[in-house]
Biopython code that builds the backbone (N, CA, C, O; Angstrom):
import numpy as np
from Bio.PDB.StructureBuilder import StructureBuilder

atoms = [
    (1, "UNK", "N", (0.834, -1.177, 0.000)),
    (1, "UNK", "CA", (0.000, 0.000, 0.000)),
    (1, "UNK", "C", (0.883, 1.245, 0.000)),
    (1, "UNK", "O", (2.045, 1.309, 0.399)),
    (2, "UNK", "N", (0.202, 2.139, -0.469)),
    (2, "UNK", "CA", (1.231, 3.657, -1.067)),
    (2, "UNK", "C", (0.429, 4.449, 0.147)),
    (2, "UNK", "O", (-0.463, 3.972, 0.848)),
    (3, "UNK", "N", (1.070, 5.996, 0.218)),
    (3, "UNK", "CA", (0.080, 7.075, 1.055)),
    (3, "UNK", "C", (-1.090, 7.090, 0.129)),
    (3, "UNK", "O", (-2.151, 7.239, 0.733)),
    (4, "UNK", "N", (-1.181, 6.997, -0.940)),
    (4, "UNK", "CA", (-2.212, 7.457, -1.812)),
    (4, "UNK", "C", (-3.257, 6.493, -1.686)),
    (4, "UNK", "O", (-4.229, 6.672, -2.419)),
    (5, "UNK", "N", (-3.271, 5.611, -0.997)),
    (5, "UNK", "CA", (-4.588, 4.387, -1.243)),
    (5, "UNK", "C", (-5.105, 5.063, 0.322)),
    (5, "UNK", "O", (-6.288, 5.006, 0.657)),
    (6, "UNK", "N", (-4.291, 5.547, 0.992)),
    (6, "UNK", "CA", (-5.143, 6.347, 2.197)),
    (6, "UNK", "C", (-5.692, 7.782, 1.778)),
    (6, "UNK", "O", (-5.850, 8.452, 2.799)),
    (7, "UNK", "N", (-6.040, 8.490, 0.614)),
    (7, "UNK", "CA", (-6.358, 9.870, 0.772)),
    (7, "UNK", "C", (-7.683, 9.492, -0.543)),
    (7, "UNK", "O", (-7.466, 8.884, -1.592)),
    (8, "UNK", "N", (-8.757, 9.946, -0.177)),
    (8, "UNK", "CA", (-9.654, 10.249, -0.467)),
    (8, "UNK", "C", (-10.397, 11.798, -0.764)),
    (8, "UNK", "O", (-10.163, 12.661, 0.083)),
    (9, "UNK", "N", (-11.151, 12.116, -1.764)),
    (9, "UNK", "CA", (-11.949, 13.404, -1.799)),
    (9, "UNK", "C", (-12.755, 13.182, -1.030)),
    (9, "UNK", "O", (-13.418, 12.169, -0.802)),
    (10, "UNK", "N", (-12.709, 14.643, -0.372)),
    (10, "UNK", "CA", (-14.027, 14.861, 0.594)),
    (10, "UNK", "C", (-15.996, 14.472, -0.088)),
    (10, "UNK", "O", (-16.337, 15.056, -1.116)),
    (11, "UNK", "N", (-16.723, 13.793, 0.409)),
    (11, "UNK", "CA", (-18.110, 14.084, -0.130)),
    (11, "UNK", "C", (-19.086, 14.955, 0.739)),
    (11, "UNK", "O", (-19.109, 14.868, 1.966)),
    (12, "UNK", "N", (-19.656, 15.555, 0.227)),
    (12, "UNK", "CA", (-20.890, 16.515, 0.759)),
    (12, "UNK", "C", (-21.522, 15.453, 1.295)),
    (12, "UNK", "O", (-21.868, 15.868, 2.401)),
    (13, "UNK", "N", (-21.927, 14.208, 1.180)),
    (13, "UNK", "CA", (-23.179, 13.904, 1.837)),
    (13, "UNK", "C", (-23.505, 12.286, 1.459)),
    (13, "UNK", "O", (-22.932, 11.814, 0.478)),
    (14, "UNK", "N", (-24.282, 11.576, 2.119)),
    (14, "UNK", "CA", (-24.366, 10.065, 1.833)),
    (14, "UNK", "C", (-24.371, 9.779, 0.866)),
    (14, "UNK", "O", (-23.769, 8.720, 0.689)),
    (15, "UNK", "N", (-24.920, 10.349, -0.269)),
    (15, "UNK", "CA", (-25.347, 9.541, -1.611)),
    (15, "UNK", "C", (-24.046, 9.747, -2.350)),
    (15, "UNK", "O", (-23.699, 8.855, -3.124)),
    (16, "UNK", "N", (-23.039, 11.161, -2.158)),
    (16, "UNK", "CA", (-22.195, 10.907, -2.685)),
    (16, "UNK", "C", (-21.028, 9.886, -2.649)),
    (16, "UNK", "O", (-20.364, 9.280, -3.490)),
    (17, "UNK", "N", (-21.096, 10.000, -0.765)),
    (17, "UNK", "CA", (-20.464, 8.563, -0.554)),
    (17, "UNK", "C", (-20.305, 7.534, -1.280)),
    (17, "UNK", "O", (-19.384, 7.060, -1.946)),
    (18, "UNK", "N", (-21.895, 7.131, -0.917)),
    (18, "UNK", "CA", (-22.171, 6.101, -2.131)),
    (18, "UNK", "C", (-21.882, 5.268, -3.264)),
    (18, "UNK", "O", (-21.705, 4.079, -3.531)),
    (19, "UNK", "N", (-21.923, 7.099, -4.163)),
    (19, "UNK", "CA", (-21.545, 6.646, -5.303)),
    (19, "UNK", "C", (-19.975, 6.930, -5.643)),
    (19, "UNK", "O", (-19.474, 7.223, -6.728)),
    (20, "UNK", "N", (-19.471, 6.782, -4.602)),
    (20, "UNK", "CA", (-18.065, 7.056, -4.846)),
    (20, "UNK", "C", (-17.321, 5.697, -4.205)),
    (20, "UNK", "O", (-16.185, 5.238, -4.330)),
    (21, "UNK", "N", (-18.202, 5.384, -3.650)),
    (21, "UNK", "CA", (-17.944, 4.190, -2.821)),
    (21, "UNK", "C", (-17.766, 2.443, -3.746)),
    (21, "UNK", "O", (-16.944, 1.530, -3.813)),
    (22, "UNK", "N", (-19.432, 2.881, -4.441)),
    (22, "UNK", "CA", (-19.658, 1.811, -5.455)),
    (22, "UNK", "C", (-18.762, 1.890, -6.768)),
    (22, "UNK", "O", (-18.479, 0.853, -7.366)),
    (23, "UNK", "N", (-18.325, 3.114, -7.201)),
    (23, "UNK", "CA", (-17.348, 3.309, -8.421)),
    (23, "UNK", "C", (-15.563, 2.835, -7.690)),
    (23, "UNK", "O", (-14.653, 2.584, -8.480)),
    (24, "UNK", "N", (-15.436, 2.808, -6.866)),
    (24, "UNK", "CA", (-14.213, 2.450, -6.115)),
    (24, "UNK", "C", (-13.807, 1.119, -6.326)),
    (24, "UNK", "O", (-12.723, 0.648, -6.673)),
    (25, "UNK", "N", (-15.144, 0.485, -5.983)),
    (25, "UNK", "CA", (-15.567, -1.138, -5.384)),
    (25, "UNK", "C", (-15.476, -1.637, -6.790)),
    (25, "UNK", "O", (-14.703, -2.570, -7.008)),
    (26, "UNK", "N", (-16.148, -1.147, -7.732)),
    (26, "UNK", "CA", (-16.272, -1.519, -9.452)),
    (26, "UNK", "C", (-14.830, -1.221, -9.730)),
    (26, "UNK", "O", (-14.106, -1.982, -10.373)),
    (27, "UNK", "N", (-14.487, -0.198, -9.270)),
    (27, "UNK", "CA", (-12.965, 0.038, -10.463)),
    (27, "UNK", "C", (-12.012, -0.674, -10.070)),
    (27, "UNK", "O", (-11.002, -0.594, -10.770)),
    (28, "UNK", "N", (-11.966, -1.347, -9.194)),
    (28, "UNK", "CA", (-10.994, -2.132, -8.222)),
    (28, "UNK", "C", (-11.750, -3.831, -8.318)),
    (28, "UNK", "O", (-11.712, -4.702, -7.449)),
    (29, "UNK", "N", (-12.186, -3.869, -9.221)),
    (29, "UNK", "CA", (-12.661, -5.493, -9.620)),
    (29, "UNK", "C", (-13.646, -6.356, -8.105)),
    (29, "UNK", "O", (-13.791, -7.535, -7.781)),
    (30, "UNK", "N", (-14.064, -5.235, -7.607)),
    (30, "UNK", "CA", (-14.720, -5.813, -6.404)),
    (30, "UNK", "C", (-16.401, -5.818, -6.287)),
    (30, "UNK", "O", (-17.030, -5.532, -5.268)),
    (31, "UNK", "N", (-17.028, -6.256, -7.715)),
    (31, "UNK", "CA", (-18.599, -6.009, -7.888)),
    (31, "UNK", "C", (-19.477, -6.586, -6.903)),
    (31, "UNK", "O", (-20.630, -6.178, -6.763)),
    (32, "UNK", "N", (-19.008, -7.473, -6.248)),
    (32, "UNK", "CA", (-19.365, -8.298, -5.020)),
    (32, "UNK", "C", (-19.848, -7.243, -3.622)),
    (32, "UNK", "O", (-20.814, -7.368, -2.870)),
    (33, "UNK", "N", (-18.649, -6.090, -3.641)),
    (33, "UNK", "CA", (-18.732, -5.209, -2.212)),
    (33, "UNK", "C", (-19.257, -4.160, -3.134)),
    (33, "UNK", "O", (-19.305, -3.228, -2.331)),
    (34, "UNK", "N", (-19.676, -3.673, -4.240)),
    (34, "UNK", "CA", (-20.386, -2.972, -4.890)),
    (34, "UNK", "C", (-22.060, -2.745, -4.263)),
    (34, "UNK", "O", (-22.673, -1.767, -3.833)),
    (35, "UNK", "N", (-22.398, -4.196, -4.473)),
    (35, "UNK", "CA", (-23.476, -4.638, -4.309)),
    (35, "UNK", "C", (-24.062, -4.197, -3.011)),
    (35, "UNK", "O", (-25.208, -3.776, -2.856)),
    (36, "UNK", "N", (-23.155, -4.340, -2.107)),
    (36, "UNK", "CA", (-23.485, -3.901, -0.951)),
    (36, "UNK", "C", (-23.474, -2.185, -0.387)),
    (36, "UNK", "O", (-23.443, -1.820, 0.788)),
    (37, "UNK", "N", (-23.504, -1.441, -1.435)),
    (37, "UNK", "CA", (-23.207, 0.021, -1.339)),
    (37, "UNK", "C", (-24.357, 0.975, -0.613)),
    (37, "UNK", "O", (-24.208, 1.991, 0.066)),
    (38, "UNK", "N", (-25.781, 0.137, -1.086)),
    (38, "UNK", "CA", (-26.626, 0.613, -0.511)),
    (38, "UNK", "C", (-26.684, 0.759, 1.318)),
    (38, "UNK", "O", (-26.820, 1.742, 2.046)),
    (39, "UNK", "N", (-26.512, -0.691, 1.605)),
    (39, "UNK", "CA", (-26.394, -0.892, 3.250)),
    (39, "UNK", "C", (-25.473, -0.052, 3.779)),
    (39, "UNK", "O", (-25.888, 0.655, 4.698)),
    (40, "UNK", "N", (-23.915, 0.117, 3.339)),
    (40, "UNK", "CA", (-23.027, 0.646, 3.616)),
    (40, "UNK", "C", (-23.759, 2.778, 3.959)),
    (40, "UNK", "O", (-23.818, 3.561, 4.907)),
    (41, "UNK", "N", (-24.100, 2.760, 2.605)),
    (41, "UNK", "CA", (-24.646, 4.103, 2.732)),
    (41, "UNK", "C", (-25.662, 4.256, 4.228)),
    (41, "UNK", "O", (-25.378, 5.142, 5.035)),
    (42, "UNK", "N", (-26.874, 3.285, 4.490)),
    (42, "UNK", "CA", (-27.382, 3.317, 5.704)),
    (42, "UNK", "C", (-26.864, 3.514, 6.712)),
    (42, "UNK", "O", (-27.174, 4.539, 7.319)),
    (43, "UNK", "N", (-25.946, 2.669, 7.233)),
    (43, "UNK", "CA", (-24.855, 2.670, 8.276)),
    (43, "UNK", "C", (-24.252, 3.800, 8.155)),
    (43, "UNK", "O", (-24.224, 4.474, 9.185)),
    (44, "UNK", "N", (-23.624, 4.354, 6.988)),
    (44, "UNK", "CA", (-23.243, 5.996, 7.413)),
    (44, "UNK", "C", (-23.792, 6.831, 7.738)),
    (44, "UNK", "O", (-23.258, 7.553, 8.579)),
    (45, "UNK", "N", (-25.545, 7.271, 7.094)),
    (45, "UNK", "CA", (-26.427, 7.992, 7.526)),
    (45, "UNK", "C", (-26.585, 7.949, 9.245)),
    (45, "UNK", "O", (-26.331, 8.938, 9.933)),
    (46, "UNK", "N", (-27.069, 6.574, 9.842)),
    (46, "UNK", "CA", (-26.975, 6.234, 11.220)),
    (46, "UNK", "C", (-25.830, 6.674, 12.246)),
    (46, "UNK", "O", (-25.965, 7.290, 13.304)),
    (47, "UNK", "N", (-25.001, 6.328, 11.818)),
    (47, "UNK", "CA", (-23.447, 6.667, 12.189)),
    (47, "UNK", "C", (-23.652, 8.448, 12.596)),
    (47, "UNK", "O", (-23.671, 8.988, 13.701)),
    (48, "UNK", "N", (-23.760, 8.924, 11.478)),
    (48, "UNK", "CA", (-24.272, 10.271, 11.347)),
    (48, "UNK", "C", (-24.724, 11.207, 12.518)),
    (48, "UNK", "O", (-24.302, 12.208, 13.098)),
    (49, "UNK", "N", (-26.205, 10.051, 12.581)),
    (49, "UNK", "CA", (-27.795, 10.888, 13.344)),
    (49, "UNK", "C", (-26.843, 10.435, 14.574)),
    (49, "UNK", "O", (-26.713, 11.399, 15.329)),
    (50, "UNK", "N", (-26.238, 9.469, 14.967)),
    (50, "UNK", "CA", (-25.892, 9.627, 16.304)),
    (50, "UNK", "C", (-24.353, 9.968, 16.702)),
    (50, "UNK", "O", (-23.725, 9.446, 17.623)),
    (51, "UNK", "N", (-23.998, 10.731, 16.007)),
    (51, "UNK", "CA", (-23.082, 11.990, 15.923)),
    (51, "UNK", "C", (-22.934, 12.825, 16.399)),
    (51, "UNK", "O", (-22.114, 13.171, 17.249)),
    (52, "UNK", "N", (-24.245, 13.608, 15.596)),
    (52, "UNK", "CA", (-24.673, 14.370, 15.671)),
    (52, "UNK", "C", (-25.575, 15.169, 16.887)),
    (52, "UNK", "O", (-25.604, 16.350, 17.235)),
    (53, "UNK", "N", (-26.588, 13.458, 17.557)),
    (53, "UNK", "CA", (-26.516, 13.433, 18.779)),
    (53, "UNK", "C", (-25.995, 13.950, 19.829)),
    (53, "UNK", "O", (-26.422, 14.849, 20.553)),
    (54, "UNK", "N", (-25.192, 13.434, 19.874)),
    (54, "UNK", "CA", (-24.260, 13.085, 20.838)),
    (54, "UNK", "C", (-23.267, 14.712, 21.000)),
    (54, "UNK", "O", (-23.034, 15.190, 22.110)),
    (55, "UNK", "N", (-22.909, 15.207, 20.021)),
    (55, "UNK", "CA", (-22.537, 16.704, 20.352)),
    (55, "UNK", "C", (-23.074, 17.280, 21.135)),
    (55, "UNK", "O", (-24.256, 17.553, 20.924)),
    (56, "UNK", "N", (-22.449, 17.703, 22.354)),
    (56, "UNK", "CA", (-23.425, 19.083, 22.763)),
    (56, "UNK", "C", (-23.704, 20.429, 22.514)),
    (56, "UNK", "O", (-23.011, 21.036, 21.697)),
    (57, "UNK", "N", (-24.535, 20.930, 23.047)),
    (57, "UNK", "CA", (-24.604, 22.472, 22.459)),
    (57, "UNK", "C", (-23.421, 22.982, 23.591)),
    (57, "UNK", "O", (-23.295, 22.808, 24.804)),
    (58, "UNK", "N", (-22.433, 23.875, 22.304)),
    (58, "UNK", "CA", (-21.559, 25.286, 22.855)),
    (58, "UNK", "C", (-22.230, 26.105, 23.862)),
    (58, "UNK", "O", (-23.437, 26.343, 23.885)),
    (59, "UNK", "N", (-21.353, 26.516, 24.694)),
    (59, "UNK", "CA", (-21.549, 27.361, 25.296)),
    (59, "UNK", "C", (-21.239, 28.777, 24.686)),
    (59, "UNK", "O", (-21.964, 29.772, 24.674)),
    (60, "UNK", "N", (-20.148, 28.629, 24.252)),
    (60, "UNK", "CA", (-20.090, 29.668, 23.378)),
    (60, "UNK", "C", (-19.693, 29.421, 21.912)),
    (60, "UNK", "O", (-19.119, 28.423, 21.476)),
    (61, "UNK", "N", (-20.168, 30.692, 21.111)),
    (61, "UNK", "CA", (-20.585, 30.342, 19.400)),
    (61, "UNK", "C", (-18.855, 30.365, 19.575)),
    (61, "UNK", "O", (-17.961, 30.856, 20.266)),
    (62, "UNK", "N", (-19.210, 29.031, 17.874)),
    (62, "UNK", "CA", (-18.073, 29.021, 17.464)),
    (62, "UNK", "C", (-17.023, 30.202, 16.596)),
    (62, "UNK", "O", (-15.867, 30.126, 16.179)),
    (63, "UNK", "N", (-17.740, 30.949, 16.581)),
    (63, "UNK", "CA", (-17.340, 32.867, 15.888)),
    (63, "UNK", "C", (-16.796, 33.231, 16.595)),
    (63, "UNK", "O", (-15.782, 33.852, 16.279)),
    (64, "UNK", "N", (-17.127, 33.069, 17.906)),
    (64, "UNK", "CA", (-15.858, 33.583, 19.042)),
    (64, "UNK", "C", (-14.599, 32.488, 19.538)),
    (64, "UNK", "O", (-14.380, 31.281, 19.643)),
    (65, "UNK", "N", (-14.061, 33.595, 19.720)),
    (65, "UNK", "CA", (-12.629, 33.331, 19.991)),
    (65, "UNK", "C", (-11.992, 32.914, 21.868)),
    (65, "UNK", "O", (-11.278, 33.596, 22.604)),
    (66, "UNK", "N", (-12.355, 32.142, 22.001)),
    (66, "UNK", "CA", (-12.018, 31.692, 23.453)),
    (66, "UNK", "C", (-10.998, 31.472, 24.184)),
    (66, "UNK", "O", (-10.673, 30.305, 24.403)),
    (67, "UNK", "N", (-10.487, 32.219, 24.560)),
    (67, "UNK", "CA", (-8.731, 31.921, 25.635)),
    (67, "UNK", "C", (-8.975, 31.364, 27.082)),
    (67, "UNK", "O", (-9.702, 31.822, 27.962)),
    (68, "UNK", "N", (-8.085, 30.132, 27.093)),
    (68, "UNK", "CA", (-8.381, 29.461, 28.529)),
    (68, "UNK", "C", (-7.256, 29.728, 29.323)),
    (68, "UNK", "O", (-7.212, 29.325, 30.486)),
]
sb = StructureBuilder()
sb.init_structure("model")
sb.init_model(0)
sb.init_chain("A")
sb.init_seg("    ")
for serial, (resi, resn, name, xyz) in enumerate(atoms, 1):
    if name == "N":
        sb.init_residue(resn, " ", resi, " ")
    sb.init_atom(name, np.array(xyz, "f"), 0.0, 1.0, " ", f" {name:<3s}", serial, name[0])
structure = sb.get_structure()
């Protein structure tokens, strides 16, 4: 493995995942884990919502500048 099989483009959002996920899986002779792109996408959405969760609300906005 090279650094380059670790760096990926950023995606906006699940579906791009997705489909960046399933073109990966195809271009790399792997139509088998293709197949499974949909589920994969679920599990990230989920992953996500309880993320997102799980953050708490700031006390203070992130616009300000905080010295401890």
């Amino acid at each position: 493995m090279t650094p380059a099989d670790f760096r990926a483009a950023s995606c906006l959002d699940a579906d791009e995942f997705g489909r960046s996920l399933n073109a990966y899986w195809t271009a790399i002779g792997h139509p088998e884990l293709a197949l499974c792109t949909p589920e994969v996408v679920e599990a990230a959405r989920a992953l996500h919502a309880l993320q997102l969760e799980a953050q708490p609300e700031p006390d203070v906005s992130a616009l300000i500048y905080q010295m401890f």
